[in-house]
C-alpha positions in Angstrom: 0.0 0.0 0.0 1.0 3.7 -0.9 2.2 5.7 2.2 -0.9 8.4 2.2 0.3 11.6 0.8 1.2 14.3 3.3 -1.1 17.5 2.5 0.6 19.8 6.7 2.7 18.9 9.6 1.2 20.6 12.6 2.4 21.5 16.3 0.1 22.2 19.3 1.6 24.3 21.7 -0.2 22.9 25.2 -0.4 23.6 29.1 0.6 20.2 29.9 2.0 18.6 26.3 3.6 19.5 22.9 2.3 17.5 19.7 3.0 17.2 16.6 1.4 15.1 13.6 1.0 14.8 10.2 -2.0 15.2 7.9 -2.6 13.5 5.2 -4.6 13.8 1.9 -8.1 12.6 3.9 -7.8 14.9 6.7 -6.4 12.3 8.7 -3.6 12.5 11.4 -0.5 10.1 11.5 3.0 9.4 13.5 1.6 11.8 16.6 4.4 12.9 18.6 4.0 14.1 22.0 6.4 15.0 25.0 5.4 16.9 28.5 5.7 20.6 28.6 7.4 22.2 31.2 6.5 21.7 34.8 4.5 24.9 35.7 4.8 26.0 39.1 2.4 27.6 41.1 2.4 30.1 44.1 0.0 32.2 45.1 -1.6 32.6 42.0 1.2 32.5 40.1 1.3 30.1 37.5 4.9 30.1 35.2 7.5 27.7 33.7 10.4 28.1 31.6 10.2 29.6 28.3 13.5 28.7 26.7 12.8 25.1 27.6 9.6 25.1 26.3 10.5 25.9 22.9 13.9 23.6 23.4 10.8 20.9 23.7 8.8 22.0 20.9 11.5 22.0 18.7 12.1 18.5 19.7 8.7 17.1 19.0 8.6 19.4 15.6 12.0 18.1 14.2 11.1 14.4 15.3 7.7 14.4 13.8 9.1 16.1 10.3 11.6 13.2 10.3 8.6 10.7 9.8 7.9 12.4 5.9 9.1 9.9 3.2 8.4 10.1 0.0 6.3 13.3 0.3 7.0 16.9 -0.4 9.9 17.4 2.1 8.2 20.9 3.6 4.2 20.4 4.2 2.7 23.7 5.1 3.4 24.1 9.4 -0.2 24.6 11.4 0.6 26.0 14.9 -2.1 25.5 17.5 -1.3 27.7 21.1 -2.7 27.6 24.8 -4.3 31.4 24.6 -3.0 34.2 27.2 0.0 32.9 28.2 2.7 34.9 27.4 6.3 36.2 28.6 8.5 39.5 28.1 12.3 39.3 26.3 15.4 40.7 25.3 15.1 41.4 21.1 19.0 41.5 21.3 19.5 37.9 22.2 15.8 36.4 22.9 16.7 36.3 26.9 13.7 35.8 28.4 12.6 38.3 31.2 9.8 36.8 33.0 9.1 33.1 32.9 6.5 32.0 30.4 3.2 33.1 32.3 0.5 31.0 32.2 -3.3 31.6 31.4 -4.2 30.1 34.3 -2.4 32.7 36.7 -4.6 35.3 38.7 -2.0 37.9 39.3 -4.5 40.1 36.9 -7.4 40.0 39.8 -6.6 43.6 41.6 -6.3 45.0 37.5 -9.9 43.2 36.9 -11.4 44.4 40.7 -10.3 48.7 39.7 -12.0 48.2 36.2 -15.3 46.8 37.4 -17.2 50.0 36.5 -15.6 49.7 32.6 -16.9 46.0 32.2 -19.7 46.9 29.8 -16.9 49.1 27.4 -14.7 46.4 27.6 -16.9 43.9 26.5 -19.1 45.7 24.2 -15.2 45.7 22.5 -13.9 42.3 23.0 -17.6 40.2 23.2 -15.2 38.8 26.4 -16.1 38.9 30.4 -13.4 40.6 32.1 -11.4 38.5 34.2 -7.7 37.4 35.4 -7.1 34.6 33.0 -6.8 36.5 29.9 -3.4 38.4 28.5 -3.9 42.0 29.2 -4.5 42.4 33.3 -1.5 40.0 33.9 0.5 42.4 32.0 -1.2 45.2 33.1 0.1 44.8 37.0 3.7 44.0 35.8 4.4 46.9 34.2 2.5 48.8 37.2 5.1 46.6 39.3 7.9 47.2 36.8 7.8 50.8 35.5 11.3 50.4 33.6 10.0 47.7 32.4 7.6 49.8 30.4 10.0 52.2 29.2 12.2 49.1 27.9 9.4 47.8 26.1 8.4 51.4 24.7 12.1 51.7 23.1 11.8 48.6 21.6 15.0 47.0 24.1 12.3 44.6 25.0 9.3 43.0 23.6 6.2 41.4 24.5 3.8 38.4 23.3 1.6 35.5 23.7 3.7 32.0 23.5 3.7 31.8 19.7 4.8 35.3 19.4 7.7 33.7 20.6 8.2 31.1 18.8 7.5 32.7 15.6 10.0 35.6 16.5 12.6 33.1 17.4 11.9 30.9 14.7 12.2 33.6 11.7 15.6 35.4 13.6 13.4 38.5 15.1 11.8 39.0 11.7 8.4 38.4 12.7 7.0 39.7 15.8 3.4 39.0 15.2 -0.1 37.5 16.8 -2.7 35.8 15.1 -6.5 37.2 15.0 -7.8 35.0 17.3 -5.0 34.6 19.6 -5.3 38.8 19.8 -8.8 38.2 20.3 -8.4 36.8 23.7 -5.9 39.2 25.0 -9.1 41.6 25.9 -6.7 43.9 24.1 -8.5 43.8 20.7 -11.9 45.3 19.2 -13.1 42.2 17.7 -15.0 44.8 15.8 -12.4 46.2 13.7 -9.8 43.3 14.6 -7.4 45.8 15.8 -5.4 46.5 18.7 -7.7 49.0 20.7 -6.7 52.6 22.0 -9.7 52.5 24.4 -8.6 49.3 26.1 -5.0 49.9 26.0 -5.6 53.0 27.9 -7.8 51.2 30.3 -5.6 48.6 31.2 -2.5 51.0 31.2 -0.4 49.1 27.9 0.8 51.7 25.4 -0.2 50.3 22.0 3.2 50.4 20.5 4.5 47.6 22.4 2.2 45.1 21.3 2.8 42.5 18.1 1.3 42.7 14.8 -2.2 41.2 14.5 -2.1 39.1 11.4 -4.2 36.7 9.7 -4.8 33.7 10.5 -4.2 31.3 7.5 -2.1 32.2 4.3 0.8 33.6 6.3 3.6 31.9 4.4 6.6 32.9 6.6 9.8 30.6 6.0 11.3 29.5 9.1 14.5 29.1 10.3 14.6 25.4 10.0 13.3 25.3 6.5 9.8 25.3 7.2 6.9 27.5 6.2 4.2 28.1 8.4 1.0 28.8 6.5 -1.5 29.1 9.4 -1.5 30.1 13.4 -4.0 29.7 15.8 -5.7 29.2 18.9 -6.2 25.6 20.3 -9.9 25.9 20.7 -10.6 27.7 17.9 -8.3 25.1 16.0 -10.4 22.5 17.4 -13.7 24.2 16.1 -12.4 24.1 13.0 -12.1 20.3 12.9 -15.1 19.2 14.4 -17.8 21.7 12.9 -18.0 23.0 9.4 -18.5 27.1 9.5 -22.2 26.5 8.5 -24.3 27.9 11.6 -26.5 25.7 11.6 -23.9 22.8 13.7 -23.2 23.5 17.0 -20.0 22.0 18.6 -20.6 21.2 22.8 -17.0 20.5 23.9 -17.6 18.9 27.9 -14.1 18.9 29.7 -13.2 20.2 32.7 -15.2 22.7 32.2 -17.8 22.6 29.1 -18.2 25.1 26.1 -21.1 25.1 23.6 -20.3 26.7 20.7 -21.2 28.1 17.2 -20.5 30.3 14.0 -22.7 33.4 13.9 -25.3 33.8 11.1 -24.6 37.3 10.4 -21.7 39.2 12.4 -23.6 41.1 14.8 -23.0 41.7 18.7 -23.0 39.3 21.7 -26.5 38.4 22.6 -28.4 37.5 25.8 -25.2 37.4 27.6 -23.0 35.1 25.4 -19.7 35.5 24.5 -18.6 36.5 21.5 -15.9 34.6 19.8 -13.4 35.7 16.9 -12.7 32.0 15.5 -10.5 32.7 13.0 -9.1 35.0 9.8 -8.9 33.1 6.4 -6.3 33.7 3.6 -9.2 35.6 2.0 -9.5 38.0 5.6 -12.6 36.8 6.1 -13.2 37.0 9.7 -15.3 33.6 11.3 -16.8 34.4 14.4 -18.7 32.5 16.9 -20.8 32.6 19.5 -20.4 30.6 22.9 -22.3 29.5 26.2 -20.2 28.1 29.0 -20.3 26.2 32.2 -17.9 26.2 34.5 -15.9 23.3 36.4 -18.6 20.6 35.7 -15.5 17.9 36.2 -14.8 18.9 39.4 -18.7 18.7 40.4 -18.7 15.1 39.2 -15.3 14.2 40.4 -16.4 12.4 43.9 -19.3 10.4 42.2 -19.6 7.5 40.4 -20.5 8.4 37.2 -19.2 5.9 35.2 -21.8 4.1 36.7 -25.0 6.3 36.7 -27.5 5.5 33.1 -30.3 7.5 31.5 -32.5 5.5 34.0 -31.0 7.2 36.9 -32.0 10.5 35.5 -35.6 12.6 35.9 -36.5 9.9 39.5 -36.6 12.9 42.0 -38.2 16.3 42.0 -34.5 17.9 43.5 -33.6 20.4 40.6 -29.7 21.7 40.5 -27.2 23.6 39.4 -23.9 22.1 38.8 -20.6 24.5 38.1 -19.1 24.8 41.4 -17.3 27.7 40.5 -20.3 29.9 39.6 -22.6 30.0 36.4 -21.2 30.4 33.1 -22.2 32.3 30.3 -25.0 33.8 29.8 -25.8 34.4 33.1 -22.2 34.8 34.8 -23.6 34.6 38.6 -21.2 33.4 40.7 -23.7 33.6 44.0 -24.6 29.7 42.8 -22.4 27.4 42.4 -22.9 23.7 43.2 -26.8 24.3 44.3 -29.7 21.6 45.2 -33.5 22.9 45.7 -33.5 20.3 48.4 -31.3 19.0 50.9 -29.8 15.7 49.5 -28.4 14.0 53.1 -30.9 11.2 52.7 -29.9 10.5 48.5 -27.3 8.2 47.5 -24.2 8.9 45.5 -26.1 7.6 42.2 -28.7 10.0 43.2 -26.7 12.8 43.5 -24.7 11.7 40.2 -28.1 11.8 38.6 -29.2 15.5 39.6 -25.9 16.7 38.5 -25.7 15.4 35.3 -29.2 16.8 34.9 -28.3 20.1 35.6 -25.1 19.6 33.3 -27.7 18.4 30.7 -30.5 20.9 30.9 -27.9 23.9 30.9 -26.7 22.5 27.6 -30.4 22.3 26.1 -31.2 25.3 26.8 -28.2 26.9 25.5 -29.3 25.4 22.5 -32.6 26.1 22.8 -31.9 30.1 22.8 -29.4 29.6 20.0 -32.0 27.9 18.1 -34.4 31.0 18.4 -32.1 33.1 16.9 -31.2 31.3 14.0 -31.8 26.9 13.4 -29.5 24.2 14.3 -29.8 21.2 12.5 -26.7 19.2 14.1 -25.0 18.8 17.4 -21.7 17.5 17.8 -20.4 16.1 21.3 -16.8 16.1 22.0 -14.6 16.4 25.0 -13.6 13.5 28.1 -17.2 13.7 29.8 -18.6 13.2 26.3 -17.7 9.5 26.7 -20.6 9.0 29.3 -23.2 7.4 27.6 -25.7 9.3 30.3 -24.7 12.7 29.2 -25.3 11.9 25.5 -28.6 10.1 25.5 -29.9 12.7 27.8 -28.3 15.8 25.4 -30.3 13.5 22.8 -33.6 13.7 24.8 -33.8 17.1 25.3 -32.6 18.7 21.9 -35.0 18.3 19.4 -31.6 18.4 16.6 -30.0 15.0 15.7 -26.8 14.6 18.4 -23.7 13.0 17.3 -20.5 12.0 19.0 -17.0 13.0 17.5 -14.7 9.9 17.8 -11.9 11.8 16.4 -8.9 12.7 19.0 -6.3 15.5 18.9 -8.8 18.2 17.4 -6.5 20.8 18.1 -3.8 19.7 16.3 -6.3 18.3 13.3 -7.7 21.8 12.8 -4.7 23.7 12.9 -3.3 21.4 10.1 -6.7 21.8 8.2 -6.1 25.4 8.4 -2.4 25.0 6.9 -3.5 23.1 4.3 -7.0 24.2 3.0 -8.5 20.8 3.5 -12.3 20.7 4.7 -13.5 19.9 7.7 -15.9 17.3 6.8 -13.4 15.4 4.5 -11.8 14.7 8.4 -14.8 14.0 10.5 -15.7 10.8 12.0 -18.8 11.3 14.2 -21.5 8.8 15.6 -25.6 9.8 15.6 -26.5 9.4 19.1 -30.2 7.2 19.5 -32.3 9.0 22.2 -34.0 6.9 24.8 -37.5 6.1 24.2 -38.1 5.2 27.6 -37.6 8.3 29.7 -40.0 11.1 28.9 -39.6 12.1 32.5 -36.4 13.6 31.8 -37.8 16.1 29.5 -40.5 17.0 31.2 -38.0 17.6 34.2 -36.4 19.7 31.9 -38.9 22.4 31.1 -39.9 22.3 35.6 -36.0 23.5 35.9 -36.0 26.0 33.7 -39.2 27.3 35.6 -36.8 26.9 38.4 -33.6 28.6 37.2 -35.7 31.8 36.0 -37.6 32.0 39.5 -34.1 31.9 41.0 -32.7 34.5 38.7 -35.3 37.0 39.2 -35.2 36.2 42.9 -31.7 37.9 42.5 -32.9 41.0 40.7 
């Protein structure tokens, strides 16, 4: 047999692992390589690990997986997929790194997110993004507060500043390219999504001069030779890489990613603002600049909810056999409602339920939060597919009862490494649906209860909501 012809190589830049594989001419990924990032270390909020050997490991994992092309086109087109908002300040003489590589999931931001509580609305009227710790501009916000030579360093251009595959692609190209892709700048909370431009009105809120920041570029079509012979075609996020291989931009599918915490996802009709409290997502810019933008409902922490039961265990017959209603995102609700006043929340004490009992209400509440999501998305414009994907996906529970209470056809995506798949899509110019493998999902005909549970809890969450007016 033929070895399959190579169409992209593509790396994903993780929190806890680097990957690389090769796509071939089906939209298929082969010889995965995949080594541990850097040990992040944490203290008091602070979340960082070394840069250099970061990109020492990702060079690795690049150079070994490029080794695996015979009898191919030596150079595929390079897709790179990055964790968002983590980022790190260096020297442009010698690419010293000042700060360690920062990670996403560090909180030093918080006292920059408490002052501009009052500028929430400006901010995300801008950015279609809530305004919290995790995301680029806060973080750097309070170090050059912290640092003010810092500031004047990066100013003269001694220093310079950008997410982890600015980095890369600066040290990859010999200082050539400083840039950031659209929807890595998206998520910065630097950016009007708007005009997909670096943004004088948050700049000056957050206290980041303008000039410091990298070039926004496309997404796809970038075509920027690398040092090691290499071109890289396309950049992008990691989720907005996986979007790309599990939905086509048609939006009418809808993409519900459940993980440690649980996303449900899809393209906008027409580009117009954030509704009914959703976020607004800037997917991705084509070779063409067309902008792809989504929109997105989240819940928060739903793994850590479930993490103490046994829900491996728990079937669609568990589901719908009490009148306890619940909420589930111990961390507070997600978008659209943002309340952070309920968290992990019964309408009844549970001391005399069991743990499949308590499984059962959660997975409800994890369930009916999803329906409705796509319920109101449905009202604004029709769905026709949903596609599960994610660890918590697996449970059989969770799908049939997604199943029962949509009234789309729900399928599960088999495929793994989505991140890296869409990132090489991208490169390449392949189609999504040349790549997908998904399974239709049969609802259970034997548990009406369950959605007529469904439409008592959402009598129940808007009581509670308004209680809170």
């Amino acid at each position: 047999m033929d070895a399959p012809l190579i169409k992209a190589i593509a790396l994903d830049l993780g929190t806890t692992s680097i990957k690389a594989a090769l796509l071939d001419e089906h939209g298929q990924l082969h010889n995965l390589i995949s080594q541990p990032a850097p040990k992040i270390t944490t203290d008091q909020g602070h979340y960082e690990s070394d840069a250099l050997r970061y990109v020492e490991t990702a060079e690795q994992v690049l150079q070994q997986c490029h080794a695996q092309i015979a009898n191919n086109p030596p150079n595929p087109p390079l897709g790179l997929c990055s964790q968002r908002s983590s980022f790190l300040i260096w020297e442009k003489a010698n690419g010293r790194p000042i700060t360690p590589l920062i990670s996403w999931q560090d909180n030093r931001g918080t006292p920059r997110c408490e002052g501009l509580h009052a500028n929430e609305p400006t901010i995300r009227q801008l950015t279609g993004l809530r305004l919290t710790p995790y995301y680029f501009a806060p973080k750097l916000s309070i170090l050059l507060q912290d640092h003010p030579a810092w500031r004047e360093k990066l100013m003269r251009s001694e220093w310079l500043v950008g997410t982890l595959d600015t980095f890369i692609i600066w040290r990859w190209t010999h200082g050539k390219h400083t840039i950031m892709d659209a929807s890595m700048a998206a998520r910065t909370s630097l950016m009007d999504i708007h005009q997909q431009q670096w943004s004088p009105v948050l700049c000056d809120l957050f206290n980041i001069p303008l000039s410091i920041l990298p070039k926004i570029r496309l997404s796809a079509g970038l075509n920027i030779t690398l040092d090691n012979g290499m071109t890289l075609s396309a950049s992008i996020g990691d989720q907005s890489a996986a979007l790309i291989a599990c939905v086509t931009n048609k939006p009418t599918e809808v993409l519900v990613n459940l993980g440690t915490g649980g996303f449900v996802i899809r393209y906008l009709a027409t580009q117009k603002d954030t509704f009914n409290g959703y976020l607004r997502t800037l997917i991705y810019q084509d070779a063409q600049n067309h902008t792809h933008t989504a929109i997105e409902g989240t819940l928060n922490s739903i793994a850590a909810a479930l993490a103490p039961y046994p829900v491996k265990e728990c079937r669609i017959k568990h589901l719908a056999t009490t009148n306890i209603f619940c909420l589930a995102e111990p961390s507070g609700l997600g978008a659209p409602y943002f309340r952070d006043d309920w968290g992990l929340f019964f309408s009844q004490p549970t001391d005399q339920l069991t743990p499949t009992q308590i499984t059962a209400l959660l997975l409800e509440a994890i369930i009916f939060r999803i329906a409705r999501i796509l319920e109101e998305f449905h009202q604004d414009s029709p769905i026709t597919q949903v596609y599960l994907s994610g660890g918590l996906s697996e449970l059989t529970s969770l799908q049939q009862g997604i199943a029962q209470c949509a009234p789309f056809p729900v399928f599960h995506l088999k495929q793994k490494e989505t991140s890296l798949q869409g990132a090489a899509l991208l490169a390449s110019g392949l189609k999504t649906k040349h790549a997908r493998h998904a399974e239709k999902i049969k609802a259970s005909s034997n548990n009406n209860a369950l959605l007529e549970k469904y439409q008592l809890w959402k009598d129940w969450l808007d009581a509670l909501l308004r209680q809170a007016e």
